[in-house]
C-alpha positions in Angstrom: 117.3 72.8 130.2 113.8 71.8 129.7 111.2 74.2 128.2 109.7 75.2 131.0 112.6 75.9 133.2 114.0 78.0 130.0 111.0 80.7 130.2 110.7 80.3 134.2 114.0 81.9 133.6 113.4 84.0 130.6 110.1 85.8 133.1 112.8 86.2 135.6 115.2 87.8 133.8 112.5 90.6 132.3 111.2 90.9 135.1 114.9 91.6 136.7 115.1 93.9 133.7 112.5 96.1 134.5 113.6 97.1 138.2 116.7 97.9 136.6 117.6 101.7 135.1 117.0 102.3 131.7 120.2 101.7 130.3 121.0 98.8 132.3 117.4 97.5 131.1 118.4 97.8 127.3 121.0 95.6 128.1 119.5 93.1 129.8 116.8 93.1 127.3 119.4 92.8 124.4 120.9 90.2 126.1 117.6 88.1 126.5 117.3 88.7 123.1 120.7 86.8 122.2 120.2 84.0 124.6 116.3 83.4 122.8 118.0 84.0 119.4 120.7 81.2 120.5 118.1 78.7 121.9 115.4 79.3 119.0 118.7 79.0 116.4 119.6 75.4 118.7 116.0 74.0 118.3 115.9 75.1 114.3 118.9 73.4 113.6 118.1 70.3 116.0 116.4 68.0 113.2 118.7 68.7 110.3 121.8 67.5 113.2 119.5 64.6 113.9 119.3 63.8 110.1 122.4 63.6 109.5 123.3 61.5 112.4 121.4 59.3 111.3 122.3 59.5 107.8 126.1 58.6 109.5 125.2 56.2 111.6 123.2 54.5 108.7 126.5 54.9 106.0 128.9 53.4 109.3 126.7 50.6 108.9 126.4 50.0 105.0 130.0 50.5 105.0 130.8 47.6 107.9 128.5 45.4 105.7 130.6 46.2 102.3 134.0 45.6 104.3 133.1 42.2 105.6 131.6 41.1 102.2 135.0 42.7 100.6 136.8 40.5 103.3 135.1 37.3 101.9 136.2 38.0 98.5 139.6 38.9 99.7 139.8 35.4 101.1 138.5 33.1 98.4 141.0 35.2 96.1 143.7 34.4 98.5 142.8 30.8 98.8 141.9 30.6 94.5 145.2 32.0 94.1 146.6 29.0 96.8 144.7 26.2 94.5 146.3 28.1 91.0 149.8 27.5 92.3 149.2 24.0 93.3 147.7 23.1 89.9 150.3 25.1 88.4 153.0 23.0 89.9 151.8 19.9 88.1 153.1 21.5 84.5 157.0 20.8 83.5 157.1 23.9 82.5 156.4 25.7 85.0 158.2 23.5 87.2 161.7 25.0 85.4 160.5 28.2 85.5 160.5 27.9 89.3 163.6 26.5 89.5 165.7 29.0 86.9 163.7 31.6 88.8 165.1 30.1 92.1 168.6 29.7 90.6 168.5 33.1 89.4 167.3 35.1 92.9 170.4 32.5 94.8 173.0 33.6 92.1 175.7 35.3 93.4 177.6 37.6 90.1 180.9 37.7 90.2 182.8 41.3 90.9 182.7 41.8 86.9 179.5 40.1 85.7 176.6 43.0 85.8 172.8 42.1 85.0 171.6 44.2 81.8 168.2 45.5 81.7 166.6 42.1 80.1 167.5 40.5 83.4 170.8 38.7 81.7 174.2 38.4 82.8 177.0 39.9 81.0 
């Protein structure tokens, strides 16, 4: 409603108020007075609403900027970690590692044999 519509209607209504009995008057004048309490409370609070929309708007922003930086680093670490393993796999000893590691998750204990808390078969 634009400003000059809203006291258009705001003459309108006193006016209506006046014809109207005494009582009846009160409470069309108390209810004026709630509807330009309402609209004056609407247009107080409008800037610290647009403030903080803003403020949102600008933090939705910052934060899609600091996700797709974090999802650069997320993939050089995946494909560091990629380039460690194949480096990795030139030592001996980590070659047996792999493979007692390998040997270890395809082992099937018997019935009797448990594995203690070390890892070891008893």
């Amino acid at each position: 409603m634009s400003g000059m519509r809203f006291f258009r209607a705001l003459e309108q209504e006193r006016a209506a108020a006046r014809k109207e009995s005494p009582a009846r008057e009160a409470k069309l004048f108390a209810h004026t007075r709630e509807v330009v309490s309402g609209v004056y409370q609407d247009i107080k609070a409008a800037p610290g609403q647009i403030r903080a929309a803003i403020k949102e708007k600008a933090d939705r922003a910052v934060d899609a900027a600091v996700q797709r930086v974090a999802g650069v680093f997320d993939k050089a670490i995946i494909h560091l970690d990629q380039r460690r393993q194949e480096v990795l796999a030139y030592s001996p000893i980590e070659k047996k590692s792999r493979k007692a590691v390998k040997r270890r998750i395809a082992y099937n204990p018997k019935k009797k044999e448990k594995i203690n808390e070390k890892g070891r078969f008893r």
